[in-house]
C-alpha positions as CSV (number, residue, x, y, z in Angstrom):
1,X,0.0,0.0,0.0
2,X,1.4,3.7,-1.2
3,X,1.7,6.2,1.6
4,X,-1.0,7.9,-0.2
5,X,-3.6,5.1,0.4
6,X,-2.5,4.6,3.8
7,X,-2.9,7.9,4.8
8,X,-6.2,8.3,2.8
9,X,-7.6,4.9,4.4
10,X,-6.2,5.8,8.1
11,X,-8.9,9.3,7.8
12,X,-11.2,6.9,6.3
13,X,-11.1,4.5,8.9
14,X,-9.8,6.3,11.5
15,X,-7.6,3.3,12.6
16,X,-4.2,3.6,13.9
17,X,-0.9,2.9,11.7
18,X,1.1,-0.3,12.1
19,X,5.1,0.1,12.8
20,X,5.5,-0.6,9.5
21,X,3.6,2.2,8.2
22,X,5.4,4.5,11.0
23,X,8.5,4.1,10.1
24,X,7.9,5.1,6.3
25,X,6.3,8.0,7.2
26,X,9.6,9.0,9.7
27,X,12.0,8.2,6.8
28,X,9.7,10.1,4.4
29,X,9.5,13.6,6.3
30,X,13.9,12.9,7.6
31,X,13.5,13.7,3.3
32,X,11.4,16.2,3.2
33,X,13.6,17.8,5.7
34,X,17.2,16.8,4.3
35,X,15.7,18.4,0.6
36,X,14.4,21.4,2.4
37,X,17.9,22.0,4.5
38,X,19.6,21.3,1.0
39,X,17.1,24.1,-0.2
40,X,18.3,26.5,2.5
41,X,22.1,25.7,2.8
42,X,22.1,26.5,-1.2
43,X,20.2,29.6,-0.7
44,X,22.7,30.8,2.0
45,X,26.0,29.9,-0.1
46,X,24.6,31.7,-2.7
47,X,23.9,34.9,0.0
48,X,27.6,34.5,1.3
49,X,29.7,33.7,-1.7
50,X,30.3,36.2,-4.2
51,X,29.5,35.7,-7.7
52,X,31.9,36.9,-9.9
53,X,32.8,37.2,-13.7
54,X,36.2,37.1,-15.3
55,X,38.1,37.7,-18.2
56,X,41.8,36.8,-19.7
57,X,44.6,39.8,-19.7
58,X,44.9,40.9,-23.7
59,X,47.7,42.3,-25.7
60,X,46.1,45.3,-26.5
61,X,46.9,49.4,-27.3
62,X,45.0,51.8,-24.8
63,X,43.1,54.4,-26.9
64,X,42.7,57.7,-25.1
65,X,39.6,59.5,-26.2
66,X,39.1,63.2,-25.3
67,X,35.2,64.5,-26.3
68,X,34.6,68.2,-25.4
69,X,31.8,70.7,-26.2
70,X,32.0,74.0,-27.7
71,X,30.0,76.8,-30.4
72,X,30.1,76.4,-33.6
73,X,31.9,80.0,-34.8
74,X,32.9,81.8,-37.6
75,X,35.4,81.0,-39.8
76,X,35.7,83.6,-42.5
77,X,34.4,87.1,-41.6
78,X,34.0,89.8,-44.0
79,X,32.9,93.4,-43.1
80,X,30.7,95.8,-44.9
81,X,32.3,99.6,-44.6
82,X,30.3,103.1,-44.9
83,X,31.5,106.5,-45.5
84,X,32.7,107.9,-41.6
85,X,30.1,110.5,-40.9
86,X,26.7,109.8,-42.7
87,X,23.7,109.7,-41.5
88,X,21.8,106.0,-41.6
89,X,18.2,106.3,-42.8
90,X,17.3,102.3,-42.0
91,X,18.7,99.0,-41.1
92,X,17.6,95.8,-42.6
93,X,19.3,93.1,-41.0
94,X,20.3,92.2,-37.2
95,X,23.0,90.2,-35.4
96,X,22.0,86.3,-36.7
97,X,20.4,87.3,-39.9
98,X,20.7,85.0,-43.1
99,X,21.9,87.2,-45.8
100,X,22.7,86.4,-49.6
101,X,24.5,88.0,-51.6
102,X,22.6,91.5,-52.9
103,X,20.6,91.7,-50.0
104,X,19.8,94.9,-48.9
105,X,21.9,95.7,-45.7
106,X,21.3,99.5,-44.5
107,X,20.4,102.7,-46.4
108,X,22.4,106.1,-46.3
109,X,20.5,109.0,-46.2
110,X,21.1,110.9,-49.6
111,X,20.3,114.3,-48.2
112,X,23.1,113.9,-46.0
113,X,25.3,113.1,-48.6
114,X,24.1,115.8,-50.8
115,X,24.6,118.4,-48.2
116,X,28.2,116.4,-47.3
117,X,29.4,117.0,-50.8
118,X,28.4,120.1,-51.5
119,X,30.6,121.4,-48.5
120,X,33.3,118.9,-49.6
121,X,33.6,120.9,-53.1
122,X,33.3,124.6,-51.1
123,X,36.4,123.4,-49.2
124,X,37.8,122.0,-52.2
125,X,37.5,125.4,-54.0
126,X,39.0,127.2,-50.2
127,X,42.4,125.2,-50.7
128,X,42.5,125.7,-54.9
129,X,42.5,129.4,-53.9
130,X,45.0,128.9,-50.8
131,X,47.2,126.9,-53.1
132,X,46.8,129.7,-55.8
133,X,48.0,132.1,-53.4
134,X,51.0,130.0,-51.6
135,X,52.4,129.1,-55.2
136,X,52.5,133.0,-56.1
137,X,54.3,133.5,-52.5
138,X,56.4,130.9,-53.1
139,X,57.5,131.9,-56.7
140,X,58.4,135.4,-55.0
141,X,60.3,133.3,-52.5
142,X,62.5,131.7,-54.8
143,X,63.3,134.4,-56.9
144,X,64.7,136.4,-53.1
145,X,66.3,133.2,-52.5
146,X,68.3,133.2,-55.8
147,X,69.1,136.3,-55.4
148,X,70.8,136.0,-52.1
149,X,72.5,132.6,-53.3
150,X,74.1,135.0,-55.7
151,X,75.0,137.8,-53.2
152,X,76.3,135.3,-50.5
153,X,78.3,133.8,-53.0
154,X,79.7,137.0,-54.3
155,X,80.2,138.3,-50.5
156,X,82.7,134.9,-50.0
157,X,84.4,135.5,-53.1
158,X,84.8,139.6,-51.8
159,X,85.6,138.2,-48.3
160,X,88.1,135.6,-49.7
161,X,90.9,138.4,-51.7
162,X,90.3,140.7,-48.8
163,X,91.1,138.1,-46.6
164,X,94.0,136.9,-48.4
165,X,95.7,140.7,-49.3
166,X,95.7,141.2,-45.6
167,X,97.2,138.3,-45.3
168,X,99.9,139.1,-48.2
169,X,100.3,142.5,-46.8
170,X,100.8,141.2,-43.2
171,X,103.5,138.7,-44.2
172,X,105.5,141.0,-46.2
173,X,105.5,143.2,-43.3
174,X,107.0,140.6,-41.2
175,X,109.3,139.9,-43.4
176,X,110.8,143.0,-43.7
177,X,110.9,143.2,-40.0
178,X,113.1,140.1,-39.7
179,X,115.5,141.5,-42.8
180,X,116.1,144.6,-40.4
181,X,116.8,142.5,-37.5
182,X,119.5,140.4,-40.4
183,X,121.0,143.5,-41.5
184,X,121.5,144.6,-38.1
185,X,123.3,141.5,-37.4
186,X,125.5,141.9,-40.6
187,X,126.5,145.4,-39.6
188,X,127.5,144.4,-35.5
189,X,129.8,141.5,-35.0
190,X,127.7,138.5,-32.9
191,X,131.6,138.0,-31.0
192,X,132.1,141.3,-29.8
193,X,130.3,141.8,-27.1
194,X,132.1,145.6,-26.0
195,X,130.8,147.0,-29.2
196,X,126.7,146.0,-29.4
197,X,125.7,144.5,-25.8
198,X,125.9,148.2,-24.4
199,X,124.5,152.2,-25.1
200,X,122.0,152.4,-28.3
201,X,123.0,149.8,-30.0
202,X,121.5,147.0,-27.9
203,X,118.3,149.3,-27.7
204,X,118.2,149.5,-31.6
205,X,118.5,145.5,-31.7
206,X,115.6,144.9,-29.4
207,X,113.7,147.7,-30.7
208,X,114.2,145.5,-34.4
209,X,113.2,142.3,-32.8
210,X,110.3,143.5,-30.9
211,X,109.2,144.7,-34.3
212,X,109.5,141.5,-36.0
213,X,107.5,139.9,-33.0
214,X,104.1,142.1,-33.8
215,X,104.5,141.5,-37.5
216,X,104.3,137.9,-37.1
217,X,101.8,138.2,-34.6
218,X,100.1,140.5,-37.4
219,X,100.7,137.9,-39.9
220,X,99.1,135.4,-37.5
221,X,95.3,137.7,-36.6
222,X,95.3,137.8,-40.8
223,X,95.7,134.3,-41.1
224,X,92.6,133.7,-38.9
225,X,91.0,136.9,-39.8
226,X,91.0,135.2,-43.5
227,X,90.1,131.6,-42.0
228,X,86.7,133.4,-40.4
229,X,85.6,135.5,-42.9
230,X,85.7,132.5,-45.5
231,X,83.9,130.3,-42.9
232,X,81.1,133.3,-42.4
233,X,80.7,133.6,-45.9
234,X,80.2,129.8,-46.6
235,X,77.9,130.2,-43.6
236,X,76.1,132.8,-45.8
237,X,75.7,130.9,-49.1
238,X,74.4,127.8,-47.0
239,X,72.1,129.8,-44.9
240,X,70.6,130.6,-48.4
241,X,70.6,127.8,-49.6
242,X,68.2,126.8,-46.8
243,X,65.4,128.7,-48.5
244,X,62.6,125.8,-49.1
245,X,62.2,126.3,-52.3
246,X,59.7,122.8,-53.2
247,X,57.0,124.9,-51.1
248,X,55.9,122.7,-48.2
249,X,52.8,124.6,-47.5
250,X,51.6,124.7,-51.5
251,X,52.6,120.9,-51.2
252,X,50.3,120.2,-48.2
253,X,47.7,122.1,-49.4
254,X,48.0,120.1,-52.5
255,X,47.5,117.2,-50.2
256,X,44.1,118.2,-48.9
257,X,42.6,118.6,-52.4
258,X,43.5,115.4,-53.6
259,X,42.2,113.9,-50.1
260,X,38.9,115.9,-50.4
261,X,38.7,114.6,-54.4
262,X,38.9,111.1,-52.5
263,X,35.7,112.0,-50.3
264,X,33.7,113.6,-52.7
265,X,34.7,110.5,-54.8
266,X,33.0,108.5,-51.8
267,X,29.9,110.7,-51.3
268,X,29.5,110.5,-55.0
269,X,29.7,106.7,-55.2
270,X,26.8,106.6,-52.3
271,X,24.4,108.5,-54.4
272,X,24.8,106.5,-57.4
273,X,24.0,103.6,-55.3
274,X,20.8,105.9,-53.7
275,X,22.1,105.2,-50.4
276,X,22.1,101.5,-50.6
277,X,24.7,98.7,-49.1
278,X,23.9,95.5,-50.4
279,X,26.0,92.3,-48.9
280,X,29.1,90.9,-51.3
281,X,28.1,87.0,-50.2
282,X,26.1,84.6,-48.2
283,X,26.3,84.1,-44.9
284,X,25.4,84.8,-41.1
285,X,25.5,88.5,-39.4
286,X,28.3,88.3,-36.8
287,X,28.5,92.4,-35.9
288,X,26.2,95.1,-36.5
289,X,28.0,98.5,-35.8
290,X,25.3,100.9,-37.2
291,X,21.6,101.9,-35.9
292,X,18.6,103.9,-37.6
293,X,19.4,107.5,-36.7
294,X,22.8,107.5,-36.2
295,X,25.7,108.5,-37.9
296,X,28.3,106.0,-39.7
297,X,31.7,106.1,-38.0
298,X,34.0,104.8,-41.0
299,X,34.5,101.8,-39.4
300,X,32.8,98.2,-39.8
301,X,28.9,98.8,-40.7
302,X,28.0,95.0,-40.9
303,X,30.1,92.0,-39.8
304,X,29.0,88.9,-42.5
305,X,30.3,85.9,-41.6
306,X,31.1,83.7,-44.7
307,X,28.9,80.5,-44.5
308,X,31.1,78.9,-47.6
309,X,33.7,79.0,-45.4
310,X,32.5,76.9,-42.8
311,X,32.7,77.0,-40.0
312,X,35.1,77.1,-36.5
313,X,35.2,74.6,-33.2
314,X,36.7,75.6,-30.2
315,X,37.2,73.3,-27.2
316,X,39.5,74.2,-24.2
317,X,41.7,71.3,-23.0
318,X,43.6,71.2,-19.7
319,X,46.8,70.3,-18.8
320,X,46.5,66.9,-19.0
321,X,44.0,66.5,-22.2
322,X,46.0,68.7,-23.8
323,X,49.1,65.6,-24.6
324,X,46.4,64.0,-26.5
325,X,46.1,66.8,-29.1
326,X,48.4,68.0,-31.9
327,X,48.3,69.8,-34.4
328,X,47.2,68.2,-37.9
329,X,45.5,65.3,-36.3
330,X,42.1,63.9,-36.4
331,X,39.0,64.3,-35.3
332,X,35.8,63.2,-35.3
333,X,32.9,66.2,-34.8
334,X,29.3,65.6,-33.5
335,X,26.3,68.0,-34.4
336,X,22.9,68.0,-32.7
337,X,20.5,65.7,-34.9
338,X,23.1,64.0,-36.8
339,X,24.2,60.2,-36.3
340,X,26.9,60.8,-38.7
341,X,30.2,62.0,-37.3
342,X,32.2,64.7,-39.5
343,X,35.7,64.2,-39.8
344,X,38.3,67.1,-39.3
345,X,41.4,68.3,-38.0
346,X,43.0,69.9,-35.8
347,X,43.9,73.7,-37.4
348,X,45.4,75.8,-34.4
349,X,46.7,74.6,-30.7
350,X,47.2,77.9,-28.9
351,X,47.2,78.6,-24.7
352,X,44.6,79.3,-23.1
353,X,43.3,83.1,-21.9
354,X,40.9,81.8,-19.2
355,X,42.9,78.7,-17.9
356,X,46.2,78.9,-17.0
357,X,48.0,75.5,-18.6
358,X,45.1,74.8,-20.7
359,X,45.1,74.9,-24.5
360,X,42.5,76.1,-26.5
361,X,42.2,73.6,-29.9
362,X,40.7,74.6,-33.2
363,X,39.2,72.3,-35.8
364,X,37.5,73.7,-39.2
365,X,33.7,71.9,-39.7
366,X,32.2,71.9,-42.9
367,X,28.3,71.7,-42.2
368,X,25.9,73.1,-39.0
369,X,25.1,76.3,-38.3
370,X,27.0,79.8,-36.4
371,X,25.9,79.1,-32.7
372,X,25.4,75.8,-32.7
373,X,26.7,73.4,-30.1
374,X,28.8,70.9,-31.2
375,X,31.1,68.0,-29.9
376,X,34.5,67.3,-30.2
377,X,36.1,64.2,-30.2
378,X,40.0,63.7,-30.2
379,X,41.2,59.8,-30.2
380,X,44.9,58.4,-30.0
381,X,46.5,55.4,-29.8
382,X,49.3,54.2,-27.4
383,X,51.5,51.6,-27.0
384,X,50.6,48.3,-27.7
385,X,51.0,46.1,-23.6
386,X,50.9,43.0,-23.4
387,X,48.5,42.6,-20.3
388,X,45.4,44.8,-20.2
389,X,42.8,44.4,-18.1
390,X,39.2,45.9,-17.9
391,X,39.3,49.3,-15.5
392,X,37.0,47.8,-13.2
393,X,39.7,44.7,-12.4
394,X,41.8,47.0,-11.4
395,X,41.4,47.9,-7.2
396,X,43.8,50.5,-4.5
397,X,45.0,53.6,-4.6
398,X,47.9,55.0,-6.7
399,X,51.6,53.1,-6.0
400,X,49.5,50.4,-4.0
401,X,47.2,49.0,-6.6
402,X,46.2,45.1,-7.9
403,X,43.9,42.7,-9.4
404,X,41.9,39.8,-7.8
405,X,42.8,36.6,-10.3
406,X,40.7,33.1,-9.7
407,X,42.0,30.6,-8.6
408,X,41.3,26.7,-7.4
409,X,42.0,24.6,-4.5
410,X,41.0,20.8,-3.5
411,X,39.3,21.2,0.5
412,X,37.9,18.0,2.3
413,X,34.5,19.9,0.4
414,X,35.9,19.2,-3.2
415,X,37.2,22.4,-5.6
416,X,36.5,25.8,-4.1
417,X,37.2,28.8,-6.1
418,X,39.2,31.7,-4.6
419,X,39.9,35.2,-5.0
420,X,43.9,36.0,-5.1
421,X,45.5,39.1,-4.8
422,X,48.1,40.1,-7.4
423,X,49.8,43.4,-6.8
424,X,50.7,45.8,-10.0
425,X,51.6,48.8,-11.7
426,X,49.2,50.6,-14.2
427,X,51.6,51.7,-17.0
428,X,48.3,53.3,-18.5
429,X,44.7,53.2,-18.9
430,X,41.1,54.8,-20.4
431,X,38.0,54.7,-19.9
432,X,37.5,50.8,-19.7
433,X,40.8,49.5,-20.2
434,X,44.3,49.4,-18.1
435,X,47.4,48.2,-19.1
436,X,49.6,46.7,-16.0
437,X,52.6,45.0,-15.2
438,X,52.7,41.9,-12.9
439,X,52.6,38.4,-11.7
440,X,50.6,37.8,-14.6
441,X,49.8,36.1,-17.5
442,X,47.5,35.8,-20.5
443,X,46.1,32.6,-19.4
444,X,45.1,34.1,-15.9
445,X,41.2,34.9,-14.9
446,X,41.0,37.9,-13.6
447,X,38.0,38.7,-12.0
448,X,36.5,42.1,-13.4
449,X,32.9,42.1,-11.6
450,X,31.3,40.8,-8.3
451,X,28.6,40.2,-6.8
452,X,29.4,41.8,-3.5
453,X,33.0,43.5,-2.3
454,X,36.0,40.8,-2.2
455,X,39.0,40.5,-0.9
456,X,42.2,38.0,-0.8
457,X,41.5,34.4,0.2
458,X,38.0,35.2,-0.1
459,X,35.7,32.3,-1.8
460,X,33.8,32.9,-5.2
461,X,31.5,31.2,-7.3
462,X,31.8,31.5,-11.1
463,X,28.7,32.8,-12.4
464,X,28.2,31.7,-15.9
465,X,27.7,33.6,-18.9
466,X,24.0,34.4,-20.2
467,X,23.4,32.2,-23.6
């Protein structure tokens, strides 16, 4: 009889078991209660013991990837100039307009510029009249300055044969001075001292040579006399020839009509055009310098920035970005809306303004539109290693850092599986890889994910992969 029936026909009955029957109803619930403690002990192992995944070291390059965010700007700008001092009438565009080329950009008012150049060609007539006048004056000038060339020039050559008959007269008299003091010397014997050393004689001698003395000391004041009246006349010629005779004021003058012919030139250009600036090309307004009402200041009107061109990215890197970036390289730019990446390059590294250390990197984009946000994405390879891991394998701080590898063991319970600490040093990493150097090789399991926090010694179970 089944334990079913049994049961069944004890309620029917209501008679008592035999010893037979009791005992295979004990040994049936010590089973019931072996499977259920089986139940629990498995449900607490899998509480206690970890789970984990794993995954072999690879020989593998680390690719840094750098993605920043920045404005689409302007790449080629061109400006659209007025006449300084005119009065606008109205504006067409503002900053962010769409223009094409032709499109009306701002309007002059041409009764400003009528009244502008008729004052331009009363002034104009002011400095013909002025210049009349200087040439005349000038003219006047240069015939006074001739004529004082000349006379300077016959003054030296008057000053010169003065200067030199002095000169003549005032060596001949020296001369004659010294032949007296000779024939004085002829006439006295030089070795008889009793007959010249005493009475008039001696006076006569010194009386000779103290004559001779002056003359050469007139000779001397005519030599200079001569050397400063040539030097005052040559003086005199050059002091005429510093007469200006190309007529700097008749030159500036001529200046300022050839300037004004320049603005009236202008002014007359703006009425032929009725007052009208019309834009040279297609593209975006960047700068808008003018305003209904006000007057032009000659510098830029309208700022258009050239959407043929494309456009400009900038992105600031810092310090440590920055050694991913060079100039020339490759990158990949993301536009709102677009799955597509755009592939450029890097056009200018420059340092930063804002950050000290940082750089601020450059790349031309072909599509989107001025303003837009954009993304910037700069990848490089490094070295190949032979022993990268994922990031998440790799636990500790900075010059104390390792991996947990699986291992196996026999135990009086069968194979257990292990965690085992293996200490390394991160040569260099991303995102989700690092590349280390260690006890390791690429037939090790490193664990890269666990169910709860690990440590060394600790025991794991394998979890195994979803189909």
């Amino acid at each position: 009889m089944k334990f079913r029936e049994l049961i069944k026909y004890q309620l029917d009955t209501g008679k008592p078991l035999s010893r037979q029957q009791k005992l295979v109803r004990l040994l049936l619930g010590f089973l019931l209660l072996m499977l259920l403690l089986t139940l629990l002990s498995r449900a607490a192992d899998s509480l206690t013991v970890a789970r984990v995944t794993t995954e072999r070291p690879k020989n593998a390059a680390i690719e840094h990837q750098v993605r920043k965010d920045g404005i689409l700007g302007a790449n080629h700008e061109s400006a659209a100039v007025a006449v300084g001092g005119i009065l606008v009438r109205s504006v067409e565009v503002h900053l962010g307009s769409l223009v094409k080329e032709g499109d009306l950009l701002f309007t002059l008012d041409t009764a400003d510029v009528q009244r502008q150049l008729a004052e331009k060609r009363l002034e104009r007539q002011k400095y013909q009249l002025q210049l009349a006048a200087a040439q005349r004056a000038q003219q006047k000038e240069e015939t006074a300055a001739e004529r004082a060339q000349e006379r300077a020039e016959e003054d030296y050559e008057y000053a010169l044969e003065k200067a030199q008959s002095e000169m003549r007269r005032a060596k001949s008299d020296w001369k004659d001075a010294e032949d007296r003091v000779d024939e004085f010397w002829d006439d006295h014997d030089r070795d008889d001292d009793d007959d010249w050393s005493i009475g008039s004689s001696r006076s006569e001698l010194d009386t000779l040579e103290e004559r001779a003395k002056e003359k050469k000391r007139a000779y001397n004041d005519a030599l200079r006399a001569r050397d400063e009246a040539v030097l005052a006349a040559k003086r005199a010629i050059e002091d005429a020839a510093l007469t200006d005779p190309e007529g700097a004021e008749a030159q500036v003058l001529a200046l300022d009509i050839q300037l004004l012919d320049l603005q009236i030139a202008d002014l007359q250009t703006v009425l032929a055009q009725e007052g009208q600036v019309l834009s040279e090309l297609d593209g975006v307004v960047t700068e808008l310098g003018i305003s209904t009402g006000k007057k032009t200041t000659g510098e830029a009107s309208v700022v258009i920035a050239e959407s043929s061109q494309g456009w400009r990215l900038g992105v600031t890197l810092d310090s440590d970005e920055a050694k991913y970036a060079a100039r020339g390289d490759r990158v990949s730019v993301f536009l709102p809306g677009k799955q597509k990446e755009i592939q450029s390059v890097i056009e200018t590294i420059a340092p930063s303004s804002q950050e000290p250390g940082a750089v601020e990197v450059v790349a031309l984009v072909p599509e989107g539109e001025l303003g837009q946000s954009a993304t910037m994405q700069i990848s490089k390879k490094g070295d190949n290693y032979p022993v990268c891991v994922p990031i998440g394998a790799l636990h500790g701080a900075e010059g104390d850092q390792y991996v947990l590898r699986l291992t196996e063991s026999e135990t009086v319970l069968g194979r257990v599986k292990t965690a085992e600490r293996v200490s390394v040093t991160l040569e260099d990493s991303n995102d989700t890889r690092a590349a280390v150097s260690g006890a390791l090789s690429g037939q090790d399991e490193i664990i890269v994910s666990s169910s709860k926090s690990i440590y060394d010694g600790d025991r794991v179970r394998l979890e195994e992969p979803q189909p």
